[in-house]
N, CA, C and O of each residue as an XYZ file, in Angstrom:
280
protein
N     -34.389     16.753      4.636
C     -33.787     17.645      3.677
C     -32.351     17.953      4.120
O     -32.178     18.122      5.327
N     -31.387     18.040      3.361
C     -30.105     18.018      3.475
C     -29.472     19.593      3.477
O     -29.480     20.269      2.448
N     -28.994     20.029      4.597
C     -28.982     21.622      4.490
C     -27.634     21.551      4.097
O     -27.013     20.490      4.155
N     -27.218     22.427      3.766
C     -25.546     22.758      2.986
C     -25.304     23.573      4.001
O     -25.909     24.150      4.904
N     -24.043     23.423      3.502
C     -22.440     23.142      4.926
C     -21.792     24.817      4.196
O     -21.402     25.244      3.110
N     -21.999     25.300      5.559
C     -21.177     26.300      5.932
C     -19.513     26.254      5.970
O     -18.929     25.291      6.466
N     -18.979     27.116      5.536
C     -17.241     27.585      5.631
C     -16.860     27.208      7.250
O     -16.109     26.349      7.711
N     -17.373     27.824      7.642
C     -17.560     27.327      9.597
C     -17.713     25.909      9.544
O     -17.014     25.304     10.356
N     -18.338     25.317      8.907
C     -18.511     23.761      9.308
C     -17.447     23.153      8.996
O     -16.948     22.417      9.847
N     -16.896     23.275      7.873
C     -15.863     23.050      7.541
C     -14.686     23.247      7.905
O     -13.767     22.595      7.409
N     -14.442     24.360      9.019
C     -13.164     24.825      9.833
C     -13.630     23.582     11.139
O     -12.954     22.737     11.727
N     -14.590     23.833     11.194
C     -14.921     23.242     12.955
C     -13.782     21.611     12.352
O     -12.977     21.138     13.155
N     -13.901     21.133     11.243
C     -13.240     20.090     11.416
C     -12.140     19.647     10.628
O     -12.049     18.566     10.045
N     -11.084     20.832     10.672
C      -9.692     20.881     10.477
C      -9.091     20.015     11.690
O      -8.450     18.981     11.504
N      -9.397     20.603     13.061
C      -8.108     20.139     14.046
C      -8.242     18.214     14.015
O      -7.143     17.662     13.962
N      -9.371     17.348     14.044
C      -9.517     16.435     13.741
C      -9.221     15.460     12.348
O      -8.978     14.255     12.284
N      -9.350     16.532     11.227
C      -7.901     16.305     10.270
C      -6.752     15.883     10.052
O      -6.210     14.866      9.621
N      -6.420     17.121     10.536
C      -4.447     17.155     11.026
C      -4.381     16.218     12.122
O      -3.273     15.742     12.367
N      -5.758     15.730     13.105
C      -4.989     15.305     14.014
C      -4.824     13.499     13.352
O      -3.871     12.785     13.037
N      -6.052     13.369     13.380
C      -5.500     12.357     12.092
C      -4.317     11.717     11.002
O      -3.718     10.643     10.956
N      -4.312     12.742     10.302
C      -3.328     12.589      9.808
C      -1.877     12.850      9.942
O      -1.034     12.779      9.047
N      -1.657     13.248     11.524
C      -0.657     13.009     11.985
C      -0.344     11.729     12.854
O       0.718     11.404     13.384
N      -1.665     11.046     12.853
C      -1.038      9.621     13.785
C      -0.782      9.052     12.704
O       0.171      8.274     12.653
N      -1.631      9.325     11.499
C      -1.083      8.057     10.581
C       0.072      8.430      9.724
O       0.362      7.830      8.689
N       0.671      9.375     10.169
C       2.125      9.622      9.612
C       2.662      9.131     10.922
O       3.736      8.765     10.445
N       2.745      8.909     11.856
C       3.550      8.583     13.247
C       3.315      6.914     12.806
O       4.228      6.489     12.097
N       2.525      6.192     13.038
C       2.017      4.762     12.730
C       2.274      4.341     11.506
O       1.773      3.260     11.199
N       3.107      5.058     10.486
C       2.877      4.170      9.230
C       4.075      3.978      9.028
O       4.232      3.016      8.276
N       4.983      4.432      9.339
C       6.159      3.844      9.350
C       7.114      2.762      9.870
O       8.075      2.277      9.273
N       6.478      2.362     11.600
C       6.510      1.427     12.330
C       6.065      0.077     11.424
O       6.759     -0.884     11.090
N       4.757      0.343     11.174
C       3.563     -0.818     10.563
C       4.330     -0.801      9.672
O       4.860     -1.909      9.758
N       4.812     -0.245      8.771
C       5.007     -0.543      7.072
C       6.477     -1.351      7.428
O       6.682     -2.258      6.621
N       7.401     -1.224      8.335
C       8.897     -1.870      8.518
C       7.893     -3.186      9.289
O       7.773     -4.146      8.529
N       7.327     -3.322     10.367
C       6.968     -4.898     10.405
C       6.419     -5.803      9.244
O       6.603     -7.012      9.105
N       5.711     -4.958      8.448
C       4.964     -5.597      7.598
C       5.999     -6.142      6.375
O       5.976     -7.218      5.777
N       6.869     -5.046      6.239
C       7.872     -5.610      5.338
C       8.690     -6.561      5.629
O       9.282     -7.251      4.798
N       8.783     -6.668      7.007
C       9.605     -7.683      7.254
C       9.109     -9.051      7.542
O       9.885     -9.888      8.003
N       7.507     -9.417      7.231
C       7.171    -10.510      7.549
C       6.715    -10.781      6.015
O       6.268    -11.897      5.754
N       6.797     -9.943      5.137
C       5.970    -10.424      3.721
C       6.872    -10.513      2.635
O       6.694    -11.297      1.703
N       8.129     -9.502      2.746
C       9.184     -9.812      1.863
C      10.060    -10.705      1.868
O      10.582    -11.002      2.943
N      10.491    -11.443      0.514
C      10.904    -12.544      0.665
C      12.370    -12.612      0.985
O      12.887    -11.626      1.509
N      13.209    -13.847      0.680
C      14.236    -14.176      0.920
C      15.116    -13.987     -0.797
O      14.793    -14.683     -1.759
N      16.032    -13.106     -0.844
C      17.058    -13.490     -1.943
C      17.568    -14.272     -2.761
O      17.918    -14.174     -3.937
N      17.574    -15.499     -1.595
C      18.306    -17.099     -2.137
C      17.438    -17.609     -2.583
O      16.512    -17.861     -1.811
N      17.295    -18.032     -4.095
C      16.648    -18.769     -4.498
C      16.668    -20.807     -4.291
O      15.861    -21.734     -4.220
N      18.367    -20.541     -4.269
C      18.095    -22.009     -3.871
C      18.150    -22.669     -5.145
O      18.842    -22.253     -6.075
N      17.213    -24.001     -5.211
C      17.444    -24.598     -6.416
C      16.059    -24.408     -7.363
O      15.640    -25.153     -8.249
N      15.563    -23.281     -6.912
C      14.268    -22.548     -7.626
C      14.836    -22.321     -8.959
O      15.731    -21.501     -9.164
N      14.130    -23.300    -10.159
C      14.177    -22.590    -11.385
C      12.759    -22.082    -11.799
O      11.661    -22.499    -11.431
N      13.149    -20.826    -12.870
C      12.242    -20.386    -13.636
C      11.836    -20.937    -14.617
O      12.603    -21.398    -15.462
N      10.193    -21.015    -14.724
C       9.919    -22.012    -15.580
C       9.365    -21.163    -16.963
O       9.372    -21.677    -18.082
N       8.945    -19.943    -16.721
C       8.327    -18.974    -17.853
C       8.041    -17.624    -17.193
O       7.853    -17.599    -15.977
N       7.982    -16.198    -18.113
C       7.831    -15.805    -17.220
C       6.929    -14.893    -18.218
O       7.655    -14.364    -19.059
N       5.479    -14.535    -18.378
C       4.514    -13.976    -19.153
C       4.767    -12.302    -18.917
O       5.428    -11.934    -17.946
N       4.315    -11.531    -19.671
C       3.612     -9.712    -19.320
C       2.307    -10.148    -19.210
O       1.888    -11.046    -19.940
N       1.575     -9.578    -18.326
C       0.127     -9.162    -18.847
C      -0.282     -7.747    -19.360
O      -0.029     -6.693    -18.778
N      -0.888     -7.870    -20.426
C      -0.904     -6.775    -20.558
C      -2.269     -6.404    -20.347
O      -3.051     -7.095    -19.694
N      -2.576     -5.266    -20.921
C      -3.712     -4.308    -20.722
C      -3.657     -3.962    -19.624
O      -4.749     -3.843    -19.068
N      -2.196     -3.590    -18.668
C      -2.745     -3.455    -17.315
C      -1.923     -2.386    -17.257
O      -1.132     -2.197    -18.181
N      -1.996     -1.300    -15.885
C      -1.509     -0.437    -15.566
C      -1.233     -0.354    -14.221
O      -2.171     -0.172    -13.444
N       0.245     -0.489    -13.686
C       1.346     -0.906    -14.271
C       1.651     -2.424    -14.972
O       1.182     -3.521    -14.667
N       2.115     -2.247    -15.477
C       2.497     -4.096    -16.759
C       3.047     -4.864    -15.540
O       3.898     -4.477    -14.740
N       2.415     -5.974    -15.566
C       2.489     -6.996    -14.291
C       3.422     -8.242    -15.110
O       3.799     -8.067    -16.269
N       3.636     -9.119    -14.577
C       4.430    -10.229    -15.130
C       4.119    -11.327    -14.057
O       4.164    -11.195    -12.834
N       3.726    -12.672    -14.938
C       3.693    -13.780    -13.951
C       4.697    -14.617    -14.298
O       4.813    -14.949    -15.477
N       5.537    -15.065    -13.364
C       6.636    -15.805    -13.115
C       6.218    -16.803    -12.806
O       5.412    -16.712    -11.880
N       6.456    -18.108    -13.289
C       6.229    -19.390    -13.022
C       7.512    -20.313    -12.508
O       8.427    -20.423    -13.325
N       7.632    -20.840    -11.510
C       8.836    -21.260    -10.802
C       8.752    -22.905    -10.283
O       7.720    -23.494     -9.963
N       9.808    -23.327    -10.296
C       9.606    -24.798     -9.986
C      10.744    -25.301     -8.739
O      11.599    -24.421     -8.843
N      11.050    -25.913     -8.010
C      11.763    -25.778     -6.586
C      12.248    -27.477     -7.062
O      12.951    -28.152     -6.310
């Protein structure tokens, strides 16, 4: 049987919270600049043409597929 949670139970685990969610405010900024820098692309297209470029819709946010040829 599942006993219900006390106001107290619920304080007991604030400091593990915050503490939480202060590494992953310390760590997500590091991670998110490596990550950007190994997944975002390059500017120069080069001799990349566009071959079409669709909406999809029904979606949220409206996506677009770009079709490209090198």
């Amino acid at each position: 049987m599942m006993r219900r949670r006390r106001w107290s139970d619920w304080l007991e685990q604030w400091p593990a919270a915050l503490l939480a969610a202060a590494l992953g405010l310390i760590v997500a900024q590091p991670l998110g600049s490596a990550i950007q820098r190994r997944v975002t692309t390059v500017a120069q297209p080069g001799e990349l043409r566009i071959l079409s470029v669709r909406r999809l819709r029904a979606r949220t946010p409206t996506l677009h597929r770009v079709l490209t040829e090198s």
